[in-house]
LUMLOTI-75876 format. One record per residue: residue in three letters; residue number from 1; y, z, x of N, C-alpha, C, O, CB in turn. Coordinates in pm, 1 decimal, always signed. Atoms other than C-alpha are relative to their C-alpha. Glycine has a CB too. Layout:
nuvo aa=Ala i=NUM n.yy=Y n.zz=Z n.xx=X ca.yy=Y ca.zz=Z ca.xx=X c.yy=Y c.zz=Z c.xx=X o.yy=Y o.zz=Z o.xx=X cb.yy=Y cb.zz=Z cb.xx=X
...
END
This chain:
nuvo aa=Unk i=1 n.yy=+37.6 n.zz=-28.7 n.xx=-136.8 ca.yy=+269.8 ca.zz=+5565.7 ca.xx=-4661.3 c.yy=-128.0 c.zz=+84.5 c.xx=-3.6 o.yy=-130.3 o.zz=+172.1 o.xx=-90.0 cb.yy=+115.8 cb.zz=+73.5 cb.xx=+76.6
nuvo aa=Unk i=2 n.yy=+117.7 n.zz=-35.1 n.xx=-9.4 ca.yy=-76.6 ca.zz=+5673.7 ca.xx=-4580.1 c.yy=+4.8 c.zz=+154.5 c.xx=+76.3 o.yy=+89.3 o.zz=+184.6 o.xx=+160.6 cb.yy=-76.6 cb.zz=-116.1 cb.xx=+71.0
nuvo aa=Unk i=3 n.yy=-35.8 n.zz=-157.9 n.xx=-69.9 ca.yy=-128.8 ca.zz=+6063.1 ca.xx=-4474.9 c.yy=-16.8 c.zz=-10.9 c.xx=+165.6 o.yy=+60.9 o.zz=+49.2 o.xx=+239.9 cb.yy=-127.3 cb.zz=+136.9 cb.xx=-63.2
nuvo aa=Unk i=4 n.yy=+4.4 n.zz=+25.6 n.xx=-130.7 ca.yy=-229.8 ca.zz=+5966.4 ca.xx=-4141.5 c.yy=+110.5 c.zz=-64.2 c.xx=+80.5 o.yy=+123.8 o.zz=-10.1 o.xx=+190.3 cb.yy=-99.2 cb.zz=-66.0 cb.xx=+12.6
nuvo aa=Unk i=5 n.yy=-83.2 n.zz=+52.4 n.xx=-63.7 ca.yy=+50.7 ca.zz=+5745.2 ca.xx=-4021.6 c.yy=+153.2 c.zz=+107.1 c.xx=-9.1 o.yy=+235.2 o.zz=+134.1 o.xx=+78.7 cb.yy=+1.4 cb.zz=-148.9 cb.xx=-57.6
nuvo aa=Unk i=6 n.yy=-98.8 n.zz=-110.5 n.xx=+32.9 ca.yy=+295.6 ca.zz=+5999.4 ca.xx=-4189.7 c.yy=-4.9 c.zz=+131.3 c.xx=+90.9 o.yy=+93.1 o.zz=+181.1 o.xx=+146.2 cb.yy=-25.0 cb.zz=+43.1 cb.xx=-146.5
nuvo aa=Unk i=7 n.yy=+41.5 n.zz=-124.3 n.xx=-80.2 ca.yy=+101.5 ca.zz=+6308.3 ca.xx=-4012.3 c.yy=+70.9 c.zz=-17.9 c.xx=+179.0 o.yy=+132.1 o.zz=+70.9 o.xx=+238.5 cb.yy=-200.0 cb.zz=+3.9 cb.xx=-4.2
nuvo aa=Unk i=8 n.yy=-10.0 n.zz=+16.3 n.xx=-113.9 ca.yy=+140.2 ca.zz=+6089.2 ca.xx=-3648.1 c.yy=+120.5 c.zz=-42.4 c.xx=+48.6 o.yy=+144.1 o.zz=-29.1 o.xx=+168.6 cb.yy=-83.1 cb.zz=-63.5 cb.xx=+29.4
nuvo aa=Unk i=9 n.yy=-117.1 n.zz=-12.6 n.xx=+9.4 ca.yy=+485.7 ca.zz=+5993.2 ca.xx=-3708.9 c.yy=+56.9 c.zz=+116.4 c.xx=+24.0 o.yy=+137.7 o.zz=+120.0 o.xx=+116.8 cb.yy=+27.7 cb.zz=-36.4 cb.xx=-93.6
nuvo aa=Unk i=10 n.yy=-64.5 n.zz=-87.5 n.xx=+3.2 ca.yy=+577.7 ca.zz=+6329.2 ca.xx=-3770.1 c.yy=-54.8 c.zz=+103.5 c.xx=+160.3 o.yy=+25.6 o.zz=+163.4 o.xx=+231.7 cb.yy=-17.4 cb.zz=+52.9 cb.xx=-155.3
nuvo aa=Unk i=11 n.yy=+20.8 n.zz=-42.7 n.xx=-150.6 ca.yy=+358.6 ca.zz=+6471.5 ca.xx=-3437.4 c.yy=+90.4 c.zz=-60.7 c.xx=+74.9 o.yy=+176.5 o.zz=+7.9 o.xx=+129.9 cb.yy=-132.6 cb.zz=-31.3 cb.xx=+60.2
nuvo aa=Unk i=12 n.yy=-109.4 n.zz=+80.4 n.xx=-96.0 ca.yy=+555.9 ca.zz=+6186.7 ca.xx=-3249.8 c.yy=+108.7 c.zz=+98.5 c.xx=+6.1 o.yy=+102.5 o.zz=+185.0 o.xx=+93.5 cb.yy=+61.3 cb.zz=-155.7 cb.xx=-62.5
nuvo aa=Unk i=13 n.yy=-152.0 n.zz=+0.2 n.xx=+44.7 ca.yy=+901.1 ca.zz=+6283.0 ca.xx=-3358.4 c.yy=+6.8 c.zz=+171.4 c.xx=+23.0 o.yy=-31.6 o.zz=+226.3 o.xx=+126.2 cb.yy=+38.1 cb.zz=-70.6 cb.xx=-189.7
nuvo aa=Unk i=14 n.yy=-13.9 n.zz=-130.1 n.xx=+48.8 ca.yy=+981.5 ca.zz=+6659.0 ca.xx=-3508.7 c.yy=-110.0 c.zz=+94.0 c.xx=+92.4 o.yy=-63.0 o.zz=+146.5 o.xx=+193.3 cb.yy=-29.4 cb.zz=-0.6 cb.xx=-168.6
nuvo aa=Unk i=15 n.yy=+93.2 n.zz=-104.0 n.xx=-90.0 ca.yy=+668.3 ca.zz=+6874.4 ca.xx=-3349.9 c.yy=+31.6 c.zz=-16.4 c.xx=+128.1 o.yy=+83.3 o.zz=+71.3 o.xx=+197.3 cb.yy=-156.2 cb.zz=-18.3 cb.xx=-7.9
nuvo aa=Unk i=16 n.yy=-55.7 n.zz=+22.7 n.xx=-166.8 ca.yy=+725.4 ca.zz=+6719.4 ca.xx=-3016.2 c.yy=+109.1 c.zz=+68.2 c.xx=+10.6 o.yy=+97.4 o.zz=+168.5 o.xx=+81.0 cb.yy=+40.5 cb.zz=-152.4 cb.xx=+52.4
nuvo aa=Unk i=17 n.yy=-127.6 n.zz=-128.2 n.xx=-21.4 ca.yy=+1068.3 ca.zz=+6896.5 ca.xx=-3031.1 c.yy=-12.6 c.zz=+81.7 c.xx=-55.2 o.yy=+92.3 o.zz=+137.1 o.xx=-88.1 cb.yy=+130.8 cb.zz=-10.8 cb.xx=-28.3
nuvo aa=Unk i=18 n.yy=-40.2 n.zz=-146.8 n.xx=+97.5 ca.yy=+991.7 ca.zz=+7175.8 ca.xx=-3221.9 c.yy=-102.4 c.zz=+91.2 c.xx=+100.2 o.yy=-85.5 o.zz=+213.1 o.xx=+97.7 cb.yy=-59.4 cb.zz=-0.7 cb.xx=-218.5
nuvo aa=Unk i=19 n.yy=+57.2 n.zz=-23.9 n.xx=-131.4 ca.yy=+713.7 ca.zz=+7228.6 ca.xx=-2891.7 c.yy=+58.3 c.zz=+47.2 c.xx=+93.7 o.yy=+41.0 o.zz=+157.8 o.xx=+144.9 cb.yy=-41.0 cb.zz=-87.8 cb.xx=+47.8
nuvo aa=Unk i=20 n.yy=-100.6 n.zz=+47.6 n.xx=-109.1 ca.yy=+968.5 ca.zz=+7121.1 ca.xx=-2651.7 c.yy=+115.4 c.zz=+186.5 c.xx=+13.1 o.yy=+133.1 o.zz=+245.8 o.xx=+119.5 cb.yy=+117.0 cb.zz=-193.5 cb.xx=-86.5
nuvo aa=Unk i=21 n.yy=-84.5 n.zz=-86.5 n.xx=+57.7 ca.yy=+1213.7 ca.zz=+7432.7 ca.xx=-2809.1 c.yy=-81.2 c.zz=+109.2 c.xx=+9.5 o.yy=-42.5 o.zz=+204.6 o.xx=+77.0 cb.yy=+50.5 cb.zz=-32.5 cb.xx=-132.6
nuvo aa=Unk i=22 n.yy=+128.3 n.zz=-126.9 n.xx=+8.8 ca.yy=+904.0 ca.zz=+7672.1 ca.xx=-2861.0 c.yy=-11.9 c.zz=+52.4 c.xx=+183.0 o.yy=-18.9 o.zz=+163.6 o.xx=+235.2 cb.yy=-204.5 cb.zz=-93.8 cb.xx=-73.4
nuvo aa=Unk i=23 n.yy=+48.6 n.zz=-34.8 n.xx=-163.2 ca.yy=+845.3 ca.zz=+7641.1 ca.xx=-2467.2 c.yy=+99.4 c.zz=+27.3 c.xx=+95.6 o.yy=+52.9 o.zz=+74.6 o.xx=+199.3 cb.yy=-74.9 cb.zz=-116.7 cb.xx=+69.0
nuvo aa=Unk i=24 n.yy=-93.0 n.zz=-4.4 n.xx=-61.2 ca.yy=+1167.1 ca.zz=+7657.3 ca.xx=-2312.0 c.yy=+74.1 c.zz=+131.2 c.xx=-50.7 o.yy=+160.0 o.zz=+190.4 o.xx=+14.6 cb.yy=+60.8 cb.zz=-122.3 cb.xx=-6.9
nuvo aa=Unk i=25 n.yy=-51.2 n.zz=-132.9 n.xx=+55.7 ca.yy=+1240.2 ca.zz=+7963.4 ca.xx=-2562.3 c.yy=-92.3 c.zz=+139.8 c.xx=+112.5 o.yy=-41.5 o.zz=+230.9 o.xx=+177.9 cb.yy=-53.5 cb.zz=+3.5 cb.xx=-205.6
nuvo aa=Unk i=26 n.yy=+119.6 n.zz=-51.7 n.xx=-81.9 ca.yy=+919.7 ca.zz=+8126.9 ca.xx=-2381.5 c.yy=+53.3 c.zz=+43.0 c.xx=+120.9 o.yy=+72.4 o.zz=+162.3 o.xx=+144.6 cb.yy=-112.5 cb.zz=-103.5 cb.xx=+27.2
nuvo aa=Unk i=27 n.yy=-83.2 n.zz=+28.1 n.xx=-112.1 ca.yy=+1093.0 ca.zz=+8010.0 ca.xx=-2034.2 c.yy=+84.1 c.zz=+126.7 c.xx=-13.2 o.yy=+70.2 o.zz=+238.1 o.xx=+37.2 cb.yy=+82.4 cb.zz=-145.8 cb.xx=-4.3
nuvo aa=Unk i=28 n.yy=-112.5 n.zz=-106.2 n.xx=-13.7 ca.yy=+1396.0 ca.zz=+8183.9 ca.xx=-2130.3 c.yy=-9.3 c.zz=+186.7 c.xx=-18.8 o.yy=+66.6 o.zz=+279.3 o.xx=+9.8 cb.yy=+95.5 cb.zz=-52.2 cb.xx=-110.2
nuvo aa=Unk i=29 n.yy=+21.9 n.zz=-153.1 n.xx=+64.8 ca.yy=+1228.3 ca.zz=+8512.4 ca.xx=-2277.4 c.yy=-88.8 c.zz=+59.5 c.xx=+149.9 o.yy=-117.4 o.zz=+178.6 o.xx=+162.3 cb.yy=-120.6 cb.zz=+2.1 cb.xx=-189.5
nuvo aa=Unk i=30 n.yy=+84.0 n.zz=-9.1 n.xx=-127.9 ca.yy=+1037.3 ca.zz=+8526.8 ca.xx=-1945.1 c.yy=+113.9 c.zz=+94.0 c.xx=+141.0 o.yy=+104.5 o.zz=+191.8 o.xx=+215.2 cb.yy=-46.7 cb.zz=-199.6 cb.xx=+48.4
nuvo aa=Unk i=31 n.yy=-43.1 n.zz=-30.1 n.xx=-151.4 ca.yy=+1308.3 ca.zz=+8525.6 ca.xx=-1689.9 c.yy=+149.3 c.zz=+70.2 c.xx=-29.9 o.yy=+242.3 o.zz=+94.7 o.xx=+47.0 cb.yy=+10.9 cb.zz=-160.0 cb.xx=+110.7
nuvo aa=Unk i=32 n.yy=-107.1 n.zz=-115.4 n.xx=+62.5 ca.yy=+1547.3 ca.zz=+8735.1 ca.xx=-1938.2 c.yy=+55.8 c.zz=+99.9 c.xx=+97.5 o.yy=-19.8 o.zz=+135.6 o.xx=+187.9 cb.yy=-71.4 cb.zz=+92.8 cb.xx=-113.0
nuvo aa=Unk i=33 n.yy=-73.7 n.zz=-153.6 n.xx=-109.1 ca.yy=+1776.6 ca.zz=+9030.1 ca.xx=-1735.6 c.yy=-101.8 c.zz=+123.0 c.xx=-40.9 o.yy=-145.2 o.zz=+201.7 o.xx=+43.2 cb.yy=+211.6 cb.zz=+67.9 cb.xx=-59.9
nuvo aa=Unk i=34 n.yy=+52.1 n.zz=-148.9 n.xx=-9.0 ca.yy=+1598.7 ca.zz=+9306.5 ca.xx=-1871.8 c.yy=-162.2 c.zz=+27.5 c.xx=-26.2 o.yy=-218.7 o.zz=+130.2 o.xx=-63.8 cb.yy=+82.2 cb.zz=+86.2 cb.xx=-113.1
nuvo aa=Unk i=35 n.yy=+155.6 n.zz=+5.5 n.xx=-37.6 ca.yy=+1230.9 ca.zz=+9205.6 ca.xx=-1828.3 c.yy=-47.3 c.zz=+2.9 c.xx=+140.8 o.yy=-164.8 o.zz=-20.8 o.xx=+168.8 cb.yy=-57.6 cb.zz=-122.1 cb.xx=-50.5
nuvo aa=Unk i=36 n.yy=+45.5 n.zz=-36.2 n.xx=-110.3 ca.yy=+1242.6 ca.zz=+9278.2 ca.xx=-1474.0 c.yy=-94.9 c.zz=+66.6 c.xx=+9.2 o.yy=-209.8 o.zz=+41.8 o.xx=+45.6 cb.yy=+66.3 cb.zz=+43.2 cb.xx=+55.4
nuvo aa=Unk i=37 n.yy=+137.4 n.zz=-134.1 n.xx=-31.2 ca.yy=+1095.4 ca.zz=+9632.9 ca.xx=-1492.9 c.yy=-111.7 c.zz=-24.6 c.xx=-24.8 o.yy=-201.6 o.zz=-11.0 o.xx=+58.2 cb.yy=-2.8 cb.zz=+129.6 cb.xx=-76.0
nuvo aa=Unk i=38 n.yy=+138.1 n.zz=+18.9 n.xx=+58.4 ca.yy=+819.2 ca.zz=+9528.2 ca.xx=-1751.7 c.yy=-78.9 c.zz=-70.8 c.xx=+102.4 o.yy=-181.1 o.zz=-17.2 o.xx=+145.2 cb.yy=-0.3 cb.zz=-81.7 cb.xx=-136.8
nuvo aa=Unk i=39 n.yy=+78.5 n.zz=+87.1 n.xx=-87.2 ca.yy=+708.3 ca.zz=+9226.7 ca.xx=-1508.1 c.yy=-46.0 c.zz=+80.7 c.xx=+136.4 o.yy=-156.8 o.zz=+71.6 o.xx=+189.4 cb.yy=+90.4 cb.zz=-132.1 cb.xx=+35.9
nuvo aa=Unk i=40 n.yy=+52.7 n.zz=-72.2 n.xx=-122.5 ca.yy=+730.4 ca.zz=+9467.8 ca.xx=-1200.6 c.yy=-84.4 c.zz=+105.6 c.xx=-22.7 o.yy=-159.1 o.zz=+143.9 o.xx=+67.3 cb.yy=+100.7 cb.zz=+51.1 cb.xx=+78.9
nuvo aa=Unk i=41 n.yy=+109.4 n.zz=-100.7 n.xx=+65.1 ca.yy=+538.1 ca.zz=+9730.7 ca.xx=-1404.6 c.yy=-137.5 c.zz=-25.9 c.xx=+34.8 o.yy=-212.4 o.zz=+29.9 o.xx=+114.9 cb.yy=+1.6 cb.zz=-3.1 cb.xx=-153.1
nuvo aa=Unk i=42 n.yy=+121.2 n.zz=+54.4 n.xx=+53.2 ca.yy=+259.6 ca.zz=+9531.2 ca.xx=-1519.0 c.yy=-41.1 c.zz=-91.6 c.xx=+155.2 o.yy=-158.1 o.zz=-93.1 o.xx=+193.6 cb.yy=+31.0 cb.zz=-103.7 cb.xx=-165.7
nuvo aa=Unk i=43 n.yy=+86.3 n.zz=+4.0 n.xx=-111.1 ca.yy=+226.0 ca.zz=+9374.2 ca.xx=-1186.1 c.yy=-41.3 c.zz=+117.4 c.xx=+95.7 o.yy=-149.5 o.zz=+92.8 o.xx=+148.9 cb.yy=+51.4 cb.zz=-87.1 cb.xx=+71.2
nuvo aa=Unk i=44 n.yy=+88.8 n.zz=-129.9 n.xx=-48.5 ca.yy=+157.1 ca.zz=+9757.3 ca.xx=-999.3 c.yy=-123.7 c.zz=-4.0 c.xx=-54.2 o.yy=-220.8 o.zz=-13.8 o.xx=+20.8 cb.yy=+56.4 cb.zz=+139.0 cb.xx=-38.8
nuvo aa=Unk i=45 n.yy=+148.1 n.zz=-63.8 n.xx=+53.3 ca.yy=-131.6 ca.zz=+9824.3 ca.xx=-1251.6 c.yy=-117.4 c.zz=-2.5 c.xx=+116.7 o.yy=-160.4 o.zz=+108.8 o.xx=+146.9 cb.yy=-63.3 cb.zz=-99.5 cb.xx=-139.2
nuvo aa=Unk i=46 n.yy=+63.8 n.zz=-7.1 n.xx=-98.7 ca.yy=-365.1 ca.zz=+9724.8 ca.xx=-972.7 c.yy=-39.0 c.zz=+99.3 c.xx=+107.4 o.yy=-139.2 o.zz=+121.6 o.xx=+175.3 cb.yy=+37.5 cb.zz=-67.2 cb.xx=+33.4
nuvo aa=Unk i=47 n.yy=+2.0 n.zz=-40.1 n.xx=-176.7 ca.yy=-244.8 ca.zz=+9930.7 ca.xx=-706.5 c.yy=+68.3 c.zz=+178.8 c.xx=-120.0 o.yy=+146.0 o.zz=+248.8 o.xx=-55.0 cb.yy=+174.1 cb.zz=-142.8 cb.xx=+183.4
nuvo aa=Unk i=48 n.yy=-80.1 n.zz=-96.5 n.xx=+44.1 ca.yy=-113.8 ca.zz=+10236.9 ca.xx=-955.4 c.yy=-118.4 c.zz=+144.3 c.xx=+73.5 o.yy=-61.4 o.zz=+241.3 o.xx=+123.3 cb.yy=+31.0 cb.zz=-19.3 cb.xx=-198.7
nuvo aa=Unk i=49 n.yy=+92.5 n.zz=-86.0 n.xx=-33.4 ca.yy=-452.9 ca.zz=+10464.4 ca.xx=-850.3 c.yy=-54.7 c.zz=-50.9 c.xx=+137.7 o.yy=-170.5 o.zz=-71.2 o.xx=+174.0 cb.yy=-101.9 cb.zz=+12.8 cb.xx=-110.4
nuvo aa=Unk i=50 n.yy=+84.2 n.zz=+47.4 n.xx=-175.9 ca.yy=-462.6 ca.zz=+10350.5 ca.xx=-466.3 c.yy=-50.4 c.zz=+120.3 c.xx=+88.9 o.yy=-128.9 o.zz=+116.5 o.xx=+183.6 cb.yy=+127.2 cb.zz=-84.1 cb.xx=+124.7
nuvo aa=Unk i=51 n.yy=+92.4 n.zz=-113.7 n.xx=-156.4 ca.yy=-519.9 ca.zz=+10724.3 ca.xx=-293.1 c.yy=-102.6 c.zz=+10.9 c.xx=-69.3 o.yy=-208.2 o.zz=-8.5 o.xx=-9.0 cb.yy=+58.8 cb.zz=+189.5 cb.xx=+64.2
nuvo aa=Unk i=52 n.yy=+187.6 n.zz=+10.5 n.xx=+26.8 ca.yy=-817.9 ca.zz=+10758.8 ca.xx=-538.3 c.yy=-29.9 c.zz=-72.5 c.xx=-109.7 o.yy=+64.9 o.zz=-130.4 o.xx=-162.6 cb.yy=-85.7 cb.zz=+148.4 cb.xx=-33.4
nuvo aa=Unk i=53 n.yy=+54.2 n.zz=+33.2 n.xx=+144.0 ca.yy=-1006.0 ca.zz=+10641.3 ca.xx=-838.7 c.yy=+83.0 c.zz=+35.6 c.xx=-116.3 o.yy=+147.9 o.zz=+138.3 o.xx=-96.6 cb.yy=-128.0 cb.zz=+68.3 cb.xx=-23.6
nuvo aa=Unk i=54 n.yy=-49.7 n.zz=-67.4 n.xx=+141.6 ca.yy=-857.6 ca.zz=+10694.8 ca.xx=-1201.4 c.yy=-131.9 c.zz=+58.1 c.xx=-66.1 o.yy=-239.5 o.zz=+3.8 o.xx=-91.0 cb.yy=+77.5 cb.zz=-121.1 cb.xx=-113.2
nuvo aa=Unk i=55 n.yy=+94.3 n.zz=-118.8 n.xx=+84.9 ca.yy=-1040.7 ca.zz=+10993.6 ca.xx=-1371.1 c.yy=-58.7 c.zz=-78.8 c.xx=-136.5 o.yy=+30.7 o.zz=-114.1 o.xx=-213.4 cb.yy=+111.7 cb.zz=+156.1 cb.xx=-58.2
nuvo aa=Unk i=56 n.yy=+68.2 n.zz=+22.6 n.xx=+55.7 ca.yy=-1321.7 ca.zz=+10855.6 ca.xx=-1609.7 c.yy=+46.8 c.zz=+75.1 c.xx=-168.5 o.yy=+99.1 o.zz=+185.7 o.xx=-181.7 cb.yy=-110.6 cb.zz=+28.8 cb.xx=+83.0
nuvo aa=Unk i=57 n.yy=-0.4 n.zz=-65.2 n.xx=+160.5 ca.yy=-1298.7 ca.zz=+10932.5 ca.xx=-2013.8 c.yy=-89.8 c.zz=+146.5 c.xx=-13.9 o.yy=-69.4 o.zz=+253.6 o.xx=-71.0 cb.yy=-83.2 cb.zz=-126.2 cb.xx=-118.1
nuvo aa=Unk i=58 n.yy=+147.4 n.zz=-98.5 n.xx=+30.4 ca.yy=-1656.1 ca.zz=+11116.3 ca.xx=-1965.8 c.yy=+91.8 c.zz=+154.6 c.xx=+105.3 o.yy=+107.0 o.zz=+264.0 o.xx=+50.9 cb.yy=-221.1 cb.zz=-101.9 cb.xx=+111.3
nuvo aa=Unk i=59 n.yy=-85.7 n.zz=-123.0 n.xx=-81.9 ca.yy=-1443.9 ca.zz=+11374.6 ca.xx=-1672.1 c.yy=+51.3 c.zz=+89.5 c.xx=-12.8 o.yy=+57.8 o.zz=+201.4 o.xx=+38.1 cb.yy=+72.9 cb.zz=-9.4 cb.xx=+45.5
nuvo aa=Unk i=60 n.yy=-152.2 n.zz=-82.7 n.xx=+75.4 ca.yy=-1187.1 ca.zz=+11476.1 ca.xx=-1859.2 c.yy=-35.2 c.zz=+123.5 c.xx=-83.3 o.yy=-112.2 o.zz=+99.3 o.xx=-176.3 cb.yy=+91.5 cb.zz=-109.1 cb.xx=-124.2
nuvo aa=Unk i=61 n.yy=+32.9 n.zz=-69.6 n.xx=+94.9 ca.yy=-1220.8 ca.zz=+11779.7 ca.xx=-2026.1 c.yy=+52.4 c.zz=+34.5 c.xx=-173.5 o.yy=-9.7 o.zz=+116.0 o.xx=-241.7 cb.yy=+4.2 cb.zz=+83.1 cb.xx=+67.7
END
């Protein structure tokens, strides 16, 4: 068998599910119970310094 037909066989077949498994693991690690906070965290950042500016590096003493 030639490396190429072997290589596109094996994309077909095995990678396609080993993708398929990779992405639905993702899915599940996403909408997990105790990744609420983090997701509601990390969406504030935006709005965490809304009455003023965040204090500069150069500011700080």
């Amino acid at each position: 068998m030639e490396t190429y037909s072997f290589l596109r066989e094996f994309a077909d077949s095995w990678m396609l599910l080993v993708l398929f498994c990779f992405f639905v693991a993702v899915i599940l690690w996403v909408i997990r119970p105790g990744s609420n906070t983090t997701h509601r965290d990390t969406a504030g950042i935006p709005f965490r310094n809304e009455d003023k500016p965040a204090a500069s590096k150069e500011a700080r003493p």
